[in-house]
PDB file of N, H, CA, C and O in Angstrom:
ATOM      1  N   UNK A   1       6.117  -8.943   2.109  1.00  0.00           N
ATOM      2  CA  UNK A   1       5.829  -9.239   0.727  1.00  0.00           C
ATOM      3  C   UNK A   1       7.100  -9.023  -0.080  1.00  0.00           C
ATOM      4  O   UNK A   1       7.954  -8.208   0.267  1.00  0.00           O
ATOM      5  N   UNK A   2       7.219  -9.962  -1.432  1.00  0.00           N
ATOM      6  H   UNK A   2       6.525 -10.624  -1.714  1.00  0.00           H
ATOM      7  CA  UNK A   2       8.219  -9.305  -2.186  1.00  0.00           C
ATOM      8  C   UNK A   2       8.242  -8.405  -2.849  1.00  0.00           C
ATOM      9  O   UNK A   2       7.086  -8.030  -3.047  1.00  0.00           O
ATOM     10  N   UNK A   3       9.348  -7.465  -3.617  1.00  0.00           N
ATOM     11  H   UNK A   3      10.287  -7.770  -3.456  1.00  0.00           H
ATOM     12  CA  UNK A   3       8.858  -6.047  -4.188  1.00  0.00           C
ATOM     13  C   UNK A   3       8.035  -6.455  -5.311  1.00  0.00           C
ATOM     14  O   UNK A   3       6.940  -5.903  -5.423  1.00  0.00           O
ATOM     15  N   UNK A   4       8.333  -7.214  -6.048  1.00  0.00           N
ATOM     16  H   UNK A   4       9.222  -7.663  -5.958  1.00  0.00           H
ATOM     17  CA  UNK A   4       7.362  -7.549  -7.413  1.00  0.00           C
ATOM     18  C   UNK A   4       5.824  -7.619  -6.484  1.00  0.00           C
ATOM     19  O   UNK A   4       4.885  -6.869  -6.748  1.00  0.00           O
ATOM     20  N   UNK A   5       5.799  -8.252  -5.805  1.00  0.00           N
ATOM     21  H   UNK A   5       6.563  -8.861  -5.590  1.00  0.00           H
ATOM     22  CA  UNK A   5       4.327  -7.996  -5.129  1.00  0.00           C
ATOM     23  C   UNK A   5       3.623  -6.814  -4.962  1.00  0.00           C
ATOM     24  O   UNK A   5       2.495  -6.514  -5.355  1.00  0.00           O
ATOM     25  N   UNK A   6       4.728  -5.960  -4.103  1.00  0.00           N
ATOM     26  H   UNK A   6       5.644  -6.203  -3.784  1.00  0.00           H
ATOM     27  CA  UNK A   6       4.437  -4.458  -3.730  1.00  0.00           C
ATOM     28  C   UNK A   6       4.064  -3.900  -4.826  1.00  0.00           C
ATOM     29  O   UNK A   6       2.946  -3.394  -4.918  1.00  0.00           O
ATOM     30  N   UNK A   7       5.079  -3.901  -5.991  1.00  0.00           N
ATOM     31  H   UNK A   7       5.988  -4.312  -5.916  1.00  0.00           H
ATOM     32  CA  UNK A   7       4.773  -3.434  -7.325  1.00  0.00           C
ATOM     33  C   UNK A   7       3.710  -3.421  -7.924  1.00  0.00           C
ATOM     34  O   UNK A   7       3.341  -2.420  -8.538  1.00  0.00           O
ATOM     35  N   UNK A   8       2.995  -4.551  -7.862  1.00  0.00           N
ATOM     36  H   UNK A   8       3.295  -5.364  -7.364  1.00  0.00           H
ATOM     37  CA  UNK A   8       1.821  -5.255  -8.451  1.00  0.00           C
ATOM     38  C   UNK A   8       0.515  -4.794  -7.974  1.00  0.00           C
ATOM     39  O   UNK A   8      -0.600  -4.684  -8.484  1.00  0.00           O
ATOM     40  N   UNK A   9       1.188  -4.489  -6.467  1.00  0.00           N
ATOM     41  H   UNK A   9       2.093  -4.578  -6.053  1.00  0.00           H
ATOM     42  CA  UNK A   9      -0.074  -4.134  -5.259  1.00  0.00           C
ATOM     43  C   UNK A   9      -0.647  -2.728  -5.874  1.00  0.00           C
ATOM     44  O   UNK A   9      -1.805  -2.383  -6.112  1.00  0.00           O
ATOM     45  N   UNK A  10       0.739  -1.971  -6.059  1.00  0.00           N
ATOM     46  H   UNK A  10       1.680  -2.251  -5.865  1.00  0.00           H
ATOM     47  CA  UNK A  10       0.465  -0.915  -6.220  1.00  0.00           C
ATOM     48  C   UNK A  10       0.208  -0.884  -7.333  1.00  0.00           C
ATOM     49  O   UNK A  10      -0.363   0.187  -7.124  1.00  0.00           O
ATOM     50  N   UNK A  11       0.001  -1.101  -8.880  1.00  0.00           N
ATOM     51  H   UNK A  11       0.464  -1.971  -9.049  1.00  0.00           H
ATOM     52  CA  UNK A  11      -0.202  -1.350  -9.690  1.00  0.00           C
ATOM     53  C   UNK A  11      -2.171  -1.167  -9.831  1.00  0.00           C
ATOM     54  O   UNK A  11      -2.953  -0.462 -10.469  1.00  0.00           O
ATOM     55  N   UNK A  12      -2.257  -2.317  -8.770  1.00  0.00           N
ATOM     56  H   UNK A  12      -1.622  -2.889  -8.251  1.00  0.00           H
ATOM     57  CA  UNK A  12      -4.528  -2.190  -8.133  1.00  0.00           C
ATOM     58  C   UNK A  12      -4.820  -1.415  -7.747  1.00  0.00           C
ATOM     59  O   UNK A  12      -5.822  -0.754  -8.022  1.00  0.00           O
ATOM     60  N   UNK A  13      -4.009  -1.238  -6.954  1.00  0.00           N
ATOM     61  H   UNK A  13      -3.196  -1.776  -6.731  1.00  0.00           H
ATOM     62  CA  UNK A  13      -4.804  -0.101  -6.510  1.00  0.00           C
ATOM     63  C   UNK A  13      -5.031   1.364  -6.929  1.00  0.00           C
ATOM     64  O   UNK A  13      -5.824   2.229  -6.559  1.00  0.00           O
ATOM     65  N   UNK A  14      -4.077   1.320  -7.803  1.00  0.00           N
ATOM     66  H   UNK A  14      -3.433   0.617  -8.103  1.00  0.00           H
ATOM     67  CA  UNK A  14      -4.037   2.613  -8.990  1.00  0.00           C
ATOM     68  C   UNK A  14      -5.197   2.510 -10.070  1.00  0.00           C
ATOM     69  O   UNK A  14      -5.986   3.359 -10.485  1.00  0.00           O
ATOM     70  N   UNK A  15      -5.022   1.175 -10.374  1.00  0.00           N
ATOM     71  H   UNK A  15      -4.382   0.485 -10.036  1.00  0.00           H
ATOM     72  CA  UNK A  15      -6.202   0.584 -11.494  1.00  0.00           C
ATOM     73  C   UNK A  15      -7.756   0.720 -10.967  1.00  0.00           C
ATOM     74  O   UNK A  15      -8.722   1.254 -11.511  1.00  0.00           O
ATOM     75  N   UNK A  16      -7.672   0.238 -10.079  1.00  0.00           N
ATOM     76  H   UNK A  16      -6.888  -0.197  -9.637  1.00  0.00           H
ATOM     77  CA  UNK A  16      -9.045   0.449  -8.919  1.00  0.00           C
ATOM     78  C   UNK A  16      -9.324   1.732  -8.197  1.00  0.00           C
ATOM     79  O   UNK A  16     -10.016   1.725  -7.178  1.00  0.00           O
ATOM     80  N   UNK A  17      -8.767   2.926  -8.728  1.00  0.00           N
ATOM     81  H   UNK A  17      -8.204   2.932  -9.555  1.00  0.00           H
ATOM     82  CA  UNK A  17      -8.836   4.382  -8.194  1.00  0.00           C
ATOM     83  C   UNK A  17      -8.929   4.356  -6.545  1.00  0.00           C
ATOM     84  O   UNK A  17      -9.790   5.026  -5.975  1.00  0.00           O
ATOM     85  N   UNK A  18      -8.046   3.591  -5.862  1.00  0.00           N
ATOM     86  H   UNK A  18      -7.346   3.047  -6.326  1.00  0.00           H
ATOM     87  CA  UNK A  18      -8.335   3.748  -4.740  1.00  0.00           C
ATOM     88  C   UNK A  18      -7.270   4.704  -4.155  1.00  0.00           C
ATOM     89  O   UNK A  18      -7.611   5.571  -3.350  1.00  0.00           O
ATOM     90  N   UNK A  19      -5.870   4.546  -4.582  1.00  0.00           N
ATOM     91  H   UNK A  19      -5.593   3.842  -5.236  1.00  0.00           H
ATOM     92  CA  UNK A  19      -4.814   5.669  -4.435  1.00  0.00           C
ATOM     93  C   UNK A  19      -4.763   6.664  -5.754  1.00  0.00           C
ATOM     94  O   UNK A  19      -5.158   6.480  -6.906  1.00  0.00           O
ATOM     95  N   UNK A  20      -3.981   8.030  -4.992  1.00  0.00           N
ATOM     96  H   UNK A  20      -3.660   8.180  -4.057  1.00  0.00           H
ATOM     97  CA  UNK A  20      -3.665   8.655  -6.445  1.00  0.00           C
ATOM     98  C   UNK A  20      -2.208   9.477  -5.329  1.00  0.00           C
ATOM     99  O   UNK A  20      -2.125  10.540  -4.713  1.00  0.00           O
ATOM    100  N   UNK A  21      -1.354   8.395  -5.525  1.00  0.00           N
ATOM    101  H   UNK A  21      -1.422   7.531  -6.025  1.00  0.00           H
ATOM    102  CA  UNK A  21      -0.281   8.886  -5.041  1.00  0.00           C
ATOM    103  C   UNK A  21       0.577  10.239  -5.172  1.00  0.00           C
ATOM    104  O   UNK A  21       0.970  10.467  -6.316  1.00  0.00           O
ATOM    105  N   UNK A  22       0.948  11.219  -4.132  1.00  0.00           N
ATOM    106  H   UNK A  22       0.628  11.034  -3.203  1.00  0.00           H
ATOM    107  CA  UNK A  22       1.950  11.903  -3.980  1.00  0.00           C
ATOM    108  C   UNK A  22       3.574  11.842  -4.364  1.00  0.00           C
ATOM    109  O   UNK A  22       4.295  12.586  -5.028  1.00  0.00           O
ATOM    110  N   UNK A  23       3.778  10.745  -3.716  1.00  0.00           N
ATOM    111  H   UNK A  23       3.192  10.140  -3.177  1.00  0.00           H
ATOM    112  CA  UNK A  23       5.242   9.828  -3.272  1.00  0.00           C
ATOM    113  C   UNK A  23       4.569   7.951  -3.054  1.00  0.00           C
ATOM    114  O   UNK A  23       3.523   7.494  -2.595  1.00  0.00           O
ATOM    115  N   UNK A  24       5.444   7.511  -3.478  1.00  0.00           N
ATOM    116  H   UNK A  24       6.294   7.883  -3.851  1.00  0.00           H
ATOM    117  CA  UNK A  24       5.643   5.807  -3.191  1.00  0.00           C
ATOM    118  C   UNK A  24       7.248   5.590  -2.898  1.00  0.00           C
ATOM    119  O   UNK A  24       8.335   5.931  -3.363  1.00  0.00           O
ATOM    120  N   UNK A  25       6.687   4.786  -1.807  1.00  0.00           N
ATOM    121  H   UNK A  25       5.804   4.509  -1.429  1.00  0.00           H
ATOM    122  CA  UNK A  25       8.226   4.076  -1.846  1.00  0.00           C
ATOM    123  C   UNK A  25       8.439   2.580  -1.064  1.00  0.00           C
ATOM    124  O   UNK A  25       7.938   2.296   0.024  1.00  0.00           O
ATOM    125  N   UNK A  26       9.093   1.912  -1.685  1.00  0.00           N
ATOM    126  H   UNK A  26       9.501   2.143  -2.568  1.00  0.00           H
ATOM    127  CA  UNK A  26       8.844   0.435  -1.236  1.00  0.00           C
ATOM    128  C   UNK A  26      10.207   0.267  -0.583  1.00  0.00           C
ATOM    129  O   UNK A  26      11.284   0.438  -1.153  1.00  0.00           O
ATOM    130  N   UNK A  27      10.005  -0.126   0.818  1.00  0.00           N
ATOM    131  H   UNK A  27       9.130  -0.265   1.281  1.00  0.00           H
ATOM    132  CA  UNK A  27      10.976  -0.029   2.060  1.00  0.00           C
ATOM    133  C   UNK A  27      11.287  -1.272   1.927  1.00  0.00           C
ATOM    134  O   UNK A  27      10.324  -2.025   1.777  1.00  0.00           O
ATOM    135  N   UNK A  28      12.554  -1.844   1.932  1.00  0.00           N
ATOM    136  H   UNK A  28      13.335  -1.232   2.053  1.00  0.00           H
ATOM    137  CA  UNK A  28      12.827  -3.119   2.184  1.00  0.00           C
ATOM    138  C   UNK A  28      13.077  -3.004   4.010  1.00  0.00           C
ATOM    139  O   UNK A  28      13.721  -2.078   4.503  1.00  0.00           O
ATOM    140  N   UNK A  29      12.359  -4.258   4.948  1.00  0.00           N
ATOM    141  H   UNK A  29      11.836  -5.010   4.548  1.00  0.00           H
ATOM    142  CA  UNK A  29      12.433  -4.388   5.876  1.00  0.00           C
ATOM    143  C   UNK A  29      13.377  -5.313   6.506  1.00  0.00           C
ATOM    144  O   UNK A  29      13.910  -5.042   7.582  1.00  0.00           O
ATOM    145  N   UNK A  30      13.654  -6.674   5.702  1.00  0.00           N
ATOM    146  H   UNK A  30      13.222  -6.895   4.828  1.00  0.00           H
ATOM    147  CA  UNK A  30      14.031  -7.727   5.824  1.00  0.00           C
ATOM    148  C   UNK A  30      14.594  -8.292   4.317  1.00  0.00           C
ATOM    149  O   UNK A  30      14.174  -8.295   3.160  1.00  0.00           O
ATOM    150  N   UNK A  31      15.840  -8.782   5.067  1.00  0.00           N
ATOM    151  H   UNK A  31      16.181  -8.779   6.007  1.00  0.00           H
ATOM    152  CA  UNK A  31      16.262 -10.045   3.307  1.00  0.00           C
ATOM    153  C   UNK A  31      14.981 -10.324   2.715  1.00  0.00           C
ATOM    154  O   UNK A  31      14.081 -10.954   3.271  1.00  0.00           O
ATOM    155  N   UNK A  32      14.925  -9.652   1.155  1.00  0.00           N
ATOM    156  H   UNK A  32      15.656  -9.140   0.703  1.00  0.00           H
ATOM    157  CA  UNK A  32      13.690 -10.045   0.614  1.00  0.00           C
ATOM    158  C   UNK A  32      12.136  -9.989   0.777  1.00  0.00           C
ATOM    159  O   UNK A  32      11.256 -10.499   0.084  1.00  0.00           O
ATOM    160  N   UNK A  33      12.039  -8.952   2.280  1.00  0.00           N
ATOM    161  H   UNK A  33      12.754  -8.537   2.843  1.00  0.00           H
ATOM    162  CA  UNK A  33      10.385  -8.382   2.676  1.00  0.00           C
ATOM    163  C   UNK A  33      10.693  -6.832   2.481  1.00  0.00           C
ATOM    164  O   UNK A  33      11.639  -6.102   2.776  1.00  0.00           O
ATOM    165  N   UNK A  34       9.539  -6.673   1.889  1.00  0.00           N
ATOM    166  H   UNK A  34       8.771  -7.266   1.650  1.00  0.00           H
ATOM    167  CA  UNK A  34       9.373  -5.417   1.443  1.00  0.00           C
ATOM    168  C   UNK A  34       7.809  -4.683   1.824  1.00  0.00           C
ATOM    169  O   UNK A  34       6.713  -5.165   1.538  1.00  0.00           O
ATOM    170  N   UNK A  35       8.066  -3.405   2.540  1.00  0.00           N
ATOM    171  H   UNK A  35       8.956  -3.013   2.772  1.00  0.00           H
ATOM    172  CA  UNK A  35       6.488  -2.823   2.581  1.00  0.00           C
ATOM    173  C   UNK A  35       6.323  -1.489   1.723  1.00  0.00           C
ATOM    174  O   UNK A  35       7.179  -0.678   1.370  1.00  0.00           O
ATOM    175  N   UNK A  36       4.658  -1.529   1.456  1.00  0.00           N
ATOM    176  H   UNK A  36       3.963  -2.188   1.743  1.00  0.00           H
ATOM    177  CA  UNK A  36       4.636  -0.412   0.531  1.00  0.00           C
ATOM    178  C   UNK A  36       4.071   1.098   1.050  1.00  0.00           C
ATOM    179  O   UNK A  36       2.899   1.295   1.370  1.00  0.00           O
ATOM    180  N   UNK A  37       4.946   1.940   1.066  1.00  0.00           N
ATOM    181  H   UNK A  37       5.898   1.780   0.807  1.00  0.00           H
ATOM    182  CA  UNK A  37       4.358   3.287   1.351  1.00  0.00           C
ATOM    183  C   UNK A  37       3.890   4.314   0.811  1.00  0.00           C
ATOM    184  O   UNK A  37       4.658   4.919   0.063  1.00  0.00           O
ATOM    185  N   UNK A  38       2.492   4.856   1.001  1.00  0.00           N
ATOM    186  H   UNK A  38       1.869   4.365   1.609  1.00  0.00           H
ATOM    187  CA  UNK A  38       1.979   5.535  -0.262  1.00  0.00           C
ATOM    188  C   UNK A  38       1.604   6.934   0.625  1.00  0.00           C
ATOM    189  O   UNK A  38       1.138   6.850   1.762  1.00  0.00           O
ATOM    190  N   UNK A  39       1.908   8.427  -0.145  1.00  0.00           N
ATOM    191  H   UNK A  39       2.286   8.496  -1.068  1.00  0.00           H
ATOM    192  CA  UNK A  39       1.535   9.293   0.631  1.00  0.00           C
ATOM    193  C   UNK A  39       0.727  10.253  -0.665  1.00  0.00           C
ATOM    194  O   UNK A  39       1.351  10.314  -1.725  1.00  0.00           O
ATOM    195  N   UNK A  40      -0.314  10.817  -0.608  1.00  0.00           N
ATOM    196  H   UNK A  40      -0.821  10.768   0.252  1.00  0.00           H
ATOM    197  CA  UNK A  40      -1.504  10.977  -0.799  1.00  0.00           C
ATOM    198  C   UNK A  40      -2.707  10.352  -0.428  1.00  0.00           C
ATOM    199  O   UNK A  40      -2.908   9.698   0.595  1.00  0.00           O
ATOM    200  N   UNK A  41      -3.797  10.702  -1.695  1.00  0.00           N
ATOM    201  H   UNK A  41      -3.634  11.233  -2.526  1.00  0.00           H
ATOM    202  CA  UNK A  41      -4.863  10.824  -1.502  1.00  0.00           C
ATOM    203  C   UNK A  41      -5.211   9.070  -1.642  1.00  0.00           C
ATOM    204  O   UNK A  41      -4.911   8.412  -2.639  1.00  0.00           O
ATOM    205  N   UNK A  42      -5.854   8.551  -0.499  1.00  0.00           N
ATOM    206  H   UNK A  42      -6.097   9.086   0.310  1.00  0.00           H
ATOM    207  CA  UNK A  42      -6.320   7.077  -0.865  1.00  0.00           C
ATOM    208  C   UNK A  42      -7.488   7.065  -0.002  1.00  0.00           C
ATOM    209  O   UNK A  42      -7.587   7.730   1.029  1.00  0.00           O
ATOM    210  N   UNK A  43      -8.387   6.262  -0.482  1.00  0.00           N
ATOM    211  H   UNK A  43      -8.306   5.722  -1.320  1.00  0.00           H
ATOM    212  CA  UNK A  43      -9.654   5.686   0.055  1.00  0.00           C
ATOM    213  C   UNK A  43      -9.690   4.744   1.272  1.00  0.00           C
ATOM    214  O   UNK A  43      -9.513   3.552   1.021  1.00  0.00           O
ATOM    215  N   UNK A  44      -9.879   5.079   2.473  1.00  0.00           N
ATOM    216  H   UNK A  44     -10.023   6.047   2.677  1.00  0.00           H
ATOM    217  CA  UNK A  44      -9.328   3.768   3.193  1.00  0.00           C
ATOM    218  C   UNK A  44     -10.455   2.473   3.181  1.00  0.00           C
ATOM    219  O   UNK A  44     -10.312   1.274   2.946  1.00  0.00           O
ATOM    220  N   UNK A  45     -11.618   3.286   3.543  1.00  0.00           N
ATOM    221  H   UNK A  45     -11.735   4.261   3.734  1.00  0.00           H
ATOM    222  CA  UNK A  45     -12.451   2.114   3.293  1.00  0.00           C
ATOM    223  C   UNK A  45     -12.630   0.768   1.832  1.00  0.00           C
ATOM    224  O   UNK A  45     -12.937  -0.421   1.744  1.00  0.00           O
ATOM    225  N   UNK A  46     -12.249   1.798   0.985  1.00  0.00           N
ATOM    226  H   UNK A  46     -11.999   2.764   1.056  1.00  0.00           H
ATOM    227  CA  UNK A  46     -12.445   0.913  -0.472  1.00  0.00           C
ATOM    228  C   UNK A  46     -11.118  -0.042  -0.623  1.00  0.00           C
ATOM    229  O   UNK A  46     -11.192  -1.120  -1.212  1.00  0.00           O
ATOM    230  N   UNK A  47      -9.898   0.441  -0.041  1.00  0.00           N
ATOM    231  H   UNK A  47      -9.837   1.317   0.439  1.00  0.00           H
ATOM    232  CA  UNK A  47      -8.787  -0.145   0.434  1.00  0.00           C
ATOM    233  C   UNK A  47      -8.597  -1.571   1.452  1.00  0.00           C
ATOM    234  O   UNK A  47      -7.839  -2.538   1.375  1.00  0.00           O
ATOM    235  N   UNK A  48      -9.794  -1.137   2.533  1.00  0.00           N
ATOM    236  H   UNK A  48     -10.410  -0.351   2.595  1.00  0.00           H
ATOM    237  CA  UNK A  48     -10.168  -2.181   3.413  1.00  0.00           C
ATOM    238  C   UNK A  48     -11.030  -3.413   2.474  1.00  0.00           C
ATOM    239  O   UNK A  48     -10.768  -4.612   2.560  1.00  0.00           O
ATOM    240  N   UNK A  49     -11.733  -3.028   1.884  1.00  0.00           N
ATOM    241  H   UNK A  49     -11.946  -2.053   1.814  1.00  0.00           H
ATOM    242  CA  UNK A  49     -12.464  -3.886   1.335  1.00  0.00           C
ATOM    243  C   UNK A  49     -11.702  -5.098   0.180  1.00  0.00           C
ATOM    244  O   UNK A  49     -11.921  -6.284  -0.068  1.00  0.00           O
ATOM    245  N   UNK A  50     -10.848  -4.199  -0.259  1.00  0.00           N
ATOM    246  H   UNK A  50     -10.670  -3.236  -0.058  1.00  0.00           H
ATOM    247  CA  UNK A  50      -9.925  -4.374  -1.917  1.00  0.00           C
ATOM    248  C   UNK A  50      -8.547  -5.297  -0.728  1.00  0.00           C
ATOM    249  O   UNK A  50      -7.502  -5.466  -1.356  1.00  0.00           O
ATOM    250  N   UNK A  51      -8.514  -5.583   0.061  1.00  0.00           N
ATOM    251  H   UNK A  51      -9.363  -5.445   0.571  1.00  0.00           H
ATOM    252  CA  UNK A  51      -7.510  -5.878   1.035  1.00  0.00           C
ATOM    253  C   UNK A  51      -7.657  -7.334   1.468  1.00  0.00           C
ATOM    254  O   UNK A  51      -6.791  -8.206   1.537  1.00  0.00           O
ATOM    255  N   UNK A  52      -9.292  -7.403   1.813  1.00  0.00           N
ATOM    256  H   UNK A  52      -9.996  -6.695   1.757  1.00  0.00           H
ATOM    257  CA  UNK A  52     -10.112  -8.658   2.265  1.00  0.00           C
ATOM    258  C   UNK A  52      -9.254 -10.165   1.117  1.00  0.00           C
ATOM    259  O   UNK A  52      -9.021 -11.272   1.603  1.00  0.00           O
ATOM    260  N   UNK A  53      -9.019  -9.896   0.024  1.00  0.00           N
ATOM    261  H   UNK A  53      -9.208  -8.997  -0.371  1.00  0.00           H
ATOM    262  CA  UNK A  53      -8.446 -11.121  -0.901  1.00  0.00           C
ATOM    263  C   UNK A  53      -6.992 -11.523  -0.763  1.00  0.00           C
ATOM    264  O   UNK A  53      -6.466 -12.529  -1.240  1.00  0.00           O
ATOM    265  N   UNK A  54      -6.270 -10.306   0.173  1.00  0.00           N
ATOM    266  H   UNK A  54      -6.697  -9.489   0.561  1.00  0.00           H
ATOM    267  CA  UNK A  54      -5.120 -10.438   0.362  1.00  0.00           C
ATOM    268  C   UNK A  54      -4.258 -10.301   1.997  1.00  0.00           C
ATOM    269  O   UNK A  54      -4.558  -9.424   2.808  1.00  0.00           O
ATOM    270  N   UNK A  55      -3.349 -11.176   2.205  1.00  0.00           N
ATOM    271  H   UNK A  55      -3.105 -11.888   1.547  1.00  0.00           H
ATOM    272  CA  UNK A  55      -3.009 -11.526   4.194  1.00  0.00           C
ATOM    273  C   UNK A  55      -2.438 -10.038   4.082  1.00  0.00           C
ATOM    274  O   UNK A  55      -1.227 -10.199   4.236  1.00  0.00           O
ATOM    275  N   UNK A  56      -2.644  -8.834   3.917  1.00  0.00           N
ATOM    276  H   UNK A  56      -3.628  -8.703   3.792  1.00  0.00           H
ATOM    277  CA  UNK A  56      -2.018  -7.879   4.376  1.00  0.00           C
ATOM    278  C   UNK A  56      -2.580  -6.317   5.514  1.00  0.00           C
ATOM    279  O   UNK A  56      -3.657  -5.743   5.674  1.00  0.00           O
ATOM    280  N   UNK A  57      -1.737  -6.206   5.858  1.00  0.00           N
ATOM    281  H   UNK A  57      -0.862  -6.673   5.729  1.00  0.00           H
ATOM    282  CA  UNK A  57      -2.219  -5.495   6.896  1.00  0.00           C
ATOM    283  C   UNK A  57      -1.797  -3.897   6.623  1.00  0.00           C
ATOM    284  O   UNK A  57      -0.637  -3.597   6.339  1.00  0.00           O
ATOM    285  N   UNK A  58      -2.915  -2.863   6.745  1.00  0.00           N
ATOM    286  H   UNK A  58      -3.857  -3.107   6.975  1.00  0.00           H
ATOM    287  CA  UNK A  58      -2.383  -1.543   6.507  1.00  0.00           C
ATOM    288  C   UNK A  58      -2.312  -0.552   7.897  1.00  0.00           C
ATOM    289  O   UNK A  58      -3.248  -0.425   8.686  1.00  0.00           O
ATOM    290  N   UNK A  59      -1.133   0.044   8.000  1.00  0.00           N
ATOM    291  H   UNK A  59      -0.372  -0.060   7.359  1.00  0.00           H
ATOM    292  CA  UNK A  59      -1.565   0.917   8.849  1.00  0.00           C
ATOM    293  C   UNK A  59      -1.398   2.333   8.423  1.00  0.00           C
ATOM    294  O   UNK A  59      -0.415   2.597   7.730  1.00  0.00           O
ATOM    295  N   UNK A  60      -2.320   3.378   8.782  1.00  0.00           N
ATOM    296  H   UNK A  60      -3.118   3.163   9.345  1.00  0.00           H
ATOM    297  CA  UNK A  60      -2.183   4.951   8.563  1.00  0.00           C
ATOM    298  C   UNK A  60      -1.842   5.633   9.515  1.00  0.00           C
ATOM    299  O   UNK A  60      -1.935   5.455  10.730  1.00  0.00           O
ATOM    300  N   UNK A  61      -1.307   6.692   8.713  1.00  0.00           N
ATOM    301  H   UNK A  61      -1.231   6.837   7.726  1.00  0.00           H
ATOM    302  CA  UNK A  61      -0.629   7.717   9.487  1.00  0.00           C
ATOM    303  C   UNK A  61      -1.294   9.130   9.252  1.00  0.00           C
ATOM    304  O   UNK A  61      -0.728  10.105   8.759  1.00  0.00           O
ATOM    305  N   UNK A  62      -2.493   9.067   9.658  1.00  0.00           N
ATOM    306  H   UNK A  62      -2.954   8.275  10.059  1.00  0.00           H
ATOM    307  CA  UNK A  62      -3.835  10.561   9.014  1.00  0.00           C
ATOM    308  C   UNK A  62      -3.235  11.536   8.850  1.00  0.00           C
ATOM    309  O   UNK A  62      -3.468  12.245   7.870  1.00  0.00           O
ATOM    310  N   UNK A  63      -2.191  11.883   9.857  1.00  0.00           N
ATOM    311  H   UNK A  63      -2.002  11.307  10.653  1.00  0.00           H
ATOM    312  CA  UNK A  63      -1.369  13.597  10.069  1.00  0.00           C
ATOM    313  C   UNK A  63      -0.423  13.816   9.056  1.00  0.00           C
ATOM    314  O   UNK A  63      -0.135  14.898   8.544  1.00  0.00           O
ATOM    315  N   UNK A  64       0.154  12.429   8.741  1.00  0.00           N
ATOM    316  H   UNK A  64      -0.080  11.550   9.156  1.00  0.00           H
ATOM    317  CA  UNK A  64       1.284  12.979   7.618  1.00  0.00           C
ATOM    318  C   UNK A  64       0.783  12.314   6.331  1.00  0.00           C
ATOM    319  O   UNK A  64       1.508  12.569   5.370  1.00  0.00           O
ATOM    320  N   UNK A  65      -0.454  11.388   6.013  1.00  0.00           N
ATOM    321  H   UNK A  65      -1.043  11.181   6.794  1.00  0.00           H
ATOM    322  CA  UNK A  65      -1.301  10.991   4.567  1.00  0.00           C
ATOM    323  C   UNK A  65      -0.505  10.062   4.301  1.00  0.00           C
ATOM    324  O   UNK A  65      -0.120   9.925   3.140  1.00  0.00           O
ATOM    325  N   UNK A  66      -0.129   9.321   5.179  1.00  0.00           N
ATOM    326  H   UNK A  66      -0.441   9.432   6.123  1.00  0.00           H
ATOM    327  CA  UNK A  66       0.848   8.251   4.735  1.00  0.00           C
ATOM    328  C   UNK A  66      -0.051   6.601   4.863  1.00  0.00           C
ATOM    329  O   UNK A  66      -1.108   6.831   5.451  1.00  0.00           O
ATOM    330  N   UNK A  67       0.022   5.588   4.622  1.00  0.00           N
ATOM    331  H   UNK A  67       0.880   5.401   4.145  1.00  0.00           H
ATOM    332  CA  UNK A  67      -0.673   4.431   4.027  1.00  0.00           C
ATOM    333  C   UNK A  67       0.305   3.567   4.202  1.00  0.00           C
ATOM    334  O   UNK A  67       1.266   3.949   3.534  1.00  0.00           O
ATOM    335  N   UNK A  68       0.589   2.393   4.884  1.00  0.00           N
ATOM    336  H   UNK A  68      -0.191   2.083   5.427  1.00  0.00           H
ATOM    337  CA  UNK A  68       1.676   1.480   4.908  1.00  0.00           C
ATOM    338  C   UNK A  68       0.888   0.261   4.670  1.00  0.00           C
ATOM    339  O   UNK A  68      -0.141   0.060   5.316  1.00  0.00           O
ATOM    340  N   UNK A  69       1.373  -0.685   3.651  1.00  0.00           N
ATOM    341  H   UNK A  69       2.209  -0.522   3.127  1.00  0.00           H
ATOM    342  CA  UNK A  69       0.529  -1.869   3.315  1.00  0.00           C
ATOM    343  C   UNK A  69       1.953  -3.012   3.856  1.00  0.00           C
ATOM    344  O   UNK A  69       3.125  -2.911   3.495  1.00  0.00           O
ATOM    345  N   UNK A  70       1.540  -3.738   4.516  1.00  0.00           N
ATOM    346  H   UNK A  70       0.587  -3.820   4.809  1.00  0.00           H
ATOM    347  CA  UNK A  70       2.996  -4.567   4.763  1.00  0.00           C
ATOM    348  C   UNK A  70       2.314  -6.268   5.106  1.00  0.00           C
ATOM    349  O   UNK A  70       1.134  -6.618   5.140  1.00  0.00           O
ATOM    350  N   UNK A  71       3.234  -6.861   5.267  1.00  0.00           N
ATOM    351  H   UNK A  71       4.192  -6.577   5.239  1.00  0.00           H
ATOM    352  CA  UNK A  71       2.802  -8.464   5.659  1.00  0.00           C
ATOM    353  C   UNK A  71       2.919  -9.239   6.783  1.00  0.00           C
ATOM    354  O   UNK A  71       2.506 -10.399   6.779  1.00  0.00           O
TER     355      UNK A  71
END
């Protein structure tokens, strides 16, 4: 995704109480791809659901509360 995306992403999901972030940080992976990393408290299921409108894929990291939303 691009960061304005990530931005945006994260933006809903704040609005939609599904995160209440610790730390964020948006990793550039690639010229112009960017993933978003969120460490706190987030909902995964309401996340899964809030996800369904968008091609992205999350993976967690339970032990360290980490949340990776990427494309």
């Amino acid at each position: 995704m691009k960061r304005h995306e990530a931005v945006a992403l994260l933006k809903e999901l704040g609005a939609e109480h599904l995160i209440q972030p610790s730390l964020v940080l948006i990793e550039q992976r690639k010229p112009d791809s960017y993933q978003l990393c969120v460490k706190g408290y987030y909902d995964r299921t309401g996340i899964e659901l809030f996800l369904k409108k968008y091609p992205l894929a999350i993976e967690e990291h339970s032990t360290k509360g980490l949340c990776i939303f990427k494309l």
